[in-house]
N, C-alpha and C positions, 0 to 999 in steps of 0.2 A: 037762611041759606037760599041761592038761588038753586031751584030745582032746573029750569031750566038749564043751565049752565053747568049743571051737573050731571044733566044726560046727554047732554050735548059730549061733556067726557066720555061719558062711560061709552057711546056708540064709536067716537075716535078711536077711544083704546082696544073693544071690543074689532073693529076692522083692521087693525093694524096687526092682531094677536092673529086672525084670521091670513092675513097679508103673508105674515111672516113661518104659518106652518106649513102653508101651497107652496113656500119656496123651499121649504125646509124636504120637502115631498119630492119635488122636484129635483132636487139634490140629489137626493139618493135614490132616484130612481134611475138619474144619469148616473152614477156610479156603478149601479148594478151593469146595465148596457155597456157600461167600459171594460168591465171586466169579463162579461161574456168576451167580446171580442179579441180582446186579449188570447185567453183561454182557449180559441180554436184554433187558433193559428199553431200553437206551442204543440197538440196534441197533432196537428196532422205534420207538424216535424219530427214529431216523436216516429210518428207510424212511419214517417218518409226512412229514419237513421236505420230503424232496424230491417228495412225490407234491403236499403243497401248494398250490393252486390261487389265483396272485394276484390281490388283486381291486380289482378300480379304483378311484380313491378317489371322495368326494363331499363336497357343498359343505356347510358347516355354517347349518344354519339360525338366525334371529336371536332371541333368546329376551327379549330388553329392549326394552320401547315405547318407546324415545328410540334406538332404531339409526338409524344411516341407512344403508337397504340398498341403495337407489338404485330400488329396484321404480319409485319415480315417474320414472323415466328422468329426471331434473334434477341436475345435477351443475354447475349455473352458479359453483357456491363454489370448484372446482378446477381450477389451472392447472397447466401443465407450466413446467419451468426449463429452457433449452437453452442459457445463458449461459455458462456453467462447459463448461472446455474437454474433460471427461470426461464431460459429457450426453450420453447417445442421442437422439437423435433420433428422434420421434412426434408421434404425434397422440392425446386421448382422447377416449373417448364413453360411451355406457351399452351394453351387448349382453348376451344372455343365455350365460351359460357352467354346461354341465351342468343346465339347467332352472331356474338363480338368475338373477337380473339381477344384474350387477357392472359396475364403472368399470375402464376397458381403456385402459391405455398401450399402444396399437400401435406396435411398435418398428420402422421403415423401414428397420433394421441398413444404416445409409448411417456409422455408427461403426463401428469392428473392436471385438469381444469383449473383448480383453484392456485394460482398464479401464476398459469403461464402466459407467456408472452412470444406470441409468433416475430420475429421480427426476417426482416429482409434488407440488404445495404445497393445503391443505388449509385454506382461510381457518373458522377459528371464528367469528369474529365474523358472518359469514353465517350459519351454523347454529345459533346461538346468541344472538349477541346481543351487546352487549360487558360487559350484567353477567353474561351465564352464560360468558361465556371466562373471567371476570374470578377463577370459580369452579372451575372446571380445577385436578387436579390428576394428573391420568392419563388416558394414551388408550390404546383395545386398539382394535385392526381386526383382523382378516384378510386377508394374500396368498396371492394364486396365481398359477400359470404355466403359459402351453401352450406346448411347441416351436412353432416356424414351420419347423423344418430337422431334419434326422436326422444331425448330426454329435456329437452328442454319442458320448467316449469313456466306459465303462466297463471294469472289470477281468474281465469277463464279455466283451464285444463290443466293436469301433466301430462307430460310423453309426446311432445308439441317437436314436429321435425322442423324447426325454423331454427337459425340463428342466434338472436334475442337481443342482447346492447352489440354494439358495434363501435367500437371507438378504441381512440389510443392517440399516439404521438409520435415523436422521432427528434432528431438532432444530427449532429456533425461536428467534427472538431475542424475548429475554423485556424487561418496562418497565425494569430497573436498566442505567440506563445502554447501552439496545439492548444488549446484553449476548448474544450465541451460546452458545446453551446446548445442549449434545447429548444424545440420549436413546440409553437402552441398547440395544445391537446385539441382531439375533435370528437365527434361521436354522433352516434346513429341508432338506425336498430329496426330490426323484423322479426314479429311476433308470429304470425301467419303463415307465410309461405318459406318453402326451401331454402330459397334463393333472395337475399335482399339485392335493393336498389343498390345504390352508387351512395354512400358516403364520402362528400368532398371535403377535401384537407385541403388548407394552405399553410406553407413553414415560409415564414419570414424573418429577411436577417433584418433585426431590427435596431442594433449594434453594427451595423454596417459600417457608419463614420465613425467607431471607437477599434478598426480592424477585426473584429468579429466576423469575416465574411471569408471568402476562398481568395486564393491569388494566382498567379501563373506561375510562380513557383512551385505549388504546390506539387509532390508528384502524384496523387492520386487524391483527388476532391472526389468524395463523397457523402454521401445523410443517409442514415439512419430511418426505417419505418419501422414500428411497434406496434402490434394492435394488442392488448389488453382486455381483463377482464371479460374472456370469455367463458363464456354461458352454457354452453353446447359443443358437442365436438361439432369441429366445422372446419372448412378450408375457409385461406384468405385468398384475393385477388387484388391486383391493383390494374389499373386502366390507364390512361391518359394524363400521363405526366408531361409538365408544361412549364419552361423556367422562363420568367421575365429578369429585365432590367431593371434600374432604377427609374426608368420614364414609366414601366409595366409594361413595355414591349416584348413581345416572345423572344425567345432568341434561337436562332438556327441549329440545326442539330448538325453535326460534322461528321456526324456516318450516314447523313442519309442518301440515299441509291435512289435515280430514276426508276421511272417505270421501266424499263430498258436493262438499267441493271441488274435491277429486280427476278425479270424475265431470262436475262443470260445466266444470273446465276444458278436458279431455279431450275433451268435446262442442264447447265453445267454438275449438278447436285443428282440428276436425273440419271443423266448419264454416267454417273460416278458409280453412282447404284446399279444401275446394269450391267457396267464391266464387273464389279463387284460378285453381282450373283454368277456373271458367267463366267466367271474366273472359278468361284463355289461350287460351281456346277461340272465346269471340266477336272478338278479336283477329285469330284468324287468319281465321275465317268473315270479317270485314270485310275483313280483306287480300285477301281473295280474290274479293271482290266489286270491289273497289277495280281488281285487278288485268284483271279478266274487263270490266271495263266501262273500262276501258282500251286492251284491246286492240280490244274492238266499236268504240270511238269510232276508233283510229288505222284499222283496217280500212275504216270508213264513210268517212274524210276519202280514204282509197285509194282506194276504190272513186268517191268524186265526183270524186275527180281525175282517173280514166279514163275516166269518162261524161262529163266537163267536156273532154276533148281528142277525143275521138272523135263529139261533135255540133261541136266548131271545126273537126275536119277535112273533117268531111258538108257544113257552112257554107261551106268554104272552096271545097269540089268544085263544091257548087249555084252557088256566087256566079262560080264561072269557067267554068259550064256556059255552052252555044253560047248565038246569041241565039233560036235557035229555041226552047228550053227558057223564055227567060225570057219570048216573048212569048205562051206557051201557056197556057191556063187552070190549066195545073195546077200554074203558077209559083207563084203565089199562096196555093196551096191547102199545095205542101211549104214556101213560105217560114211560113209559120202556123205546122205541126208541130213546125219546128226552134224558135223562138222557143218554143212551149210547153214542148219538151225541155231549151230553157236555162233555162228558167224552176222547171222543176220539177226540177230537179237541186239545187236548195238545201232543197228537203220529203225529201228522201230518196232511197236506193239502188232501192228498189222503184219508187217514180213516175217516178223518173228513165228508170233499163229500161225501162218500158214505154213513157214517152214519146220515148226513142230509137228505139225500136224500132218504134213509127209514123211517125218523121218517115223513118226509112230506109230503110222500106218506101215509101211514097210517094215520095220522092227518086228511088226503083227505076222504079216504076211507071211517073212523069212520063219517062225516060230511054225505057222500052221503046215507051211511046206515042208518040215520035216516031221 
């Protein structure tokens, strides 16, 4: 055996075995380093999520001159549907929600939650016209919701006054053959606060070239909104409705009114309301005259009717006084008085008193003097 040659091995193998655990060292000692790093980042996200400060949402402002926001409070184009046996039951109007004006299904929750469906119809052909329906081929609005009650469950709390899912659909019956056409579902939702954001719809006629869409024939083009599956008593709103064409152009709205108009009619509405009240007002001013000279007149016919029995009773007293009374001069003189006092009972309350009250003074007088 070469010895040499065989330590000569063994010191190779022995450096190489050496070689290979500093790396093996080194490995994992960069591993460890990796994963600290890792690690603090994750943890100071963690601390960042929960210190987090939620923030309330807000209303989306309308960025297209053919929206209708409703600012002009006028919503005469939309009706409510309570036919269908899964309608809520409301009322709508225009109100301010968050500092916007919106269209408000107030919901009278006189339906139980579990599937009702708010819905509200949206005539085109009033906003448009029936050749810009006829042009329709997309609609987007905006919904929103505010609790009315604080039942809502989350997986956080119960008794939560937030809204919770938000979503639903709609449709229209388009010219091929009335024909029910539905538009794509949408959805949203606030867990948190009162009052959710702005969930955006779009209904598209996507059957447009098979005549699935509105025509100028039509006599009243309109669609359908539904919101569904709600969670909490709440009202809906809807915002800024927007119909394009088929390029996705807006298209004009055919009732809308200058600032001008806006202003004339607004004063005109004004005005309408003050004749109104002042018409209310002289109403009741004349009833009240009406009333007050009513009761002077029955009061007067009273009062002549006590001055009218009480000179027949004076008459009645003189006329059965002695004969000594009748053969005095002063017979003469109270039978005068009385005669004056019947006489003047039909000019009035005041001439009447007074001239009672001479004839029965005298009537006194003539008694004492004999």
């Amino acid at each position: 055996m070469n010895y040499k040659s065989f330590i000569a091995g063994a010191m190779a193998f022995a450096l190489a075995a050496c070689a290979a655990g500093c790396s093996d060292k080194k490995s994992s000692d960069s591993k460890q380093d990796n994963n600290k790093e890792t690690t603090a980042p994750t943890e100071t996200t963690a601390a960042e999520e929960t210190t987090e400060e939620l923030l309330p949402p807000v209303p989306v402002e309308a960025t297209d001159p053919n929206t209708v926001t409703f600012d002009d409070g006028i919503f005469d184009f939309v009706t409510t549907r309570n036919e269908d046996k899964d309608c809520a039951s409301g009322t709508i109007s225009v109100v301010e929600l968050m500092g916007n004006k919106m269209l408000r299904f107030a919901d009278d929750n006189t339906v139980p939650l579990d599937g009702k469906v708010q819905k509200v119809i949206i005539s085109a052909t009033k906003l448009l016209g029936n050749e810009g329906a006829a042009k329709v081929r997309s609609i987007e609005f905006d919904m929103y919701a505010q609790a009315t009650a604080d039942h809502l469950k989350t997986d956080d709390a119960d008794g939560v006054r937030a809204p919770g899912w938000i979503g639903g659909g709609g449709g229209t019956v388009t010219a091929k053959d009335n024909k029910w056409y539905d538009f794509k579902e949408f959805s949203g939702g606030e867990y948190n606060f009162e009052t959710s954001g702005n969930v955006h719809a779009v209904f598209k006629f996507l059957l447009a070239d098979d005549g699935q869409c509105w025509t100028e024939e039509m006599e009243d083009a309109n669609f359908l909104i539904m919101r569904w599956g709600i969670a909490n008593e709440s009202d809906m709103y809807i915002d800024n409705i927007v119909f394009y064409d088929e390029d996705g152009k807006s298209i004009p709205l055919a009732y809308q009114k200058s600032k001008m108009e806006q202003l004339e009619d607004a004063a005109s509405q004004m005005k309408a309301e003050i004749e109104e009240k002042a018409e209310e007002a002289k109403a009741e001013f004349n009833e009240g005259i009406e009333k007050v000279k009513t009761e002077s007149e029955k009061a007067r016919e009273e009062m002549k009717a006590e001055y009218e029995k009480a000179v027949a009773d004076m008459k009645a007293k003189f006329e059965n006084a002695s004969d000594d009374i009748k053969n005095s001069e002063e017979y003469e003189k109270v039978k005068a008085k009385i005669a004056e006092a019947e006489a003047r009972i039909s000019e009035g309350s005041a001439k009447a008193k007074e001239a009672y009250e001479e004839a029965s003074k005298a009537f006194e007088e003539s008694r004492n003097n004999q």
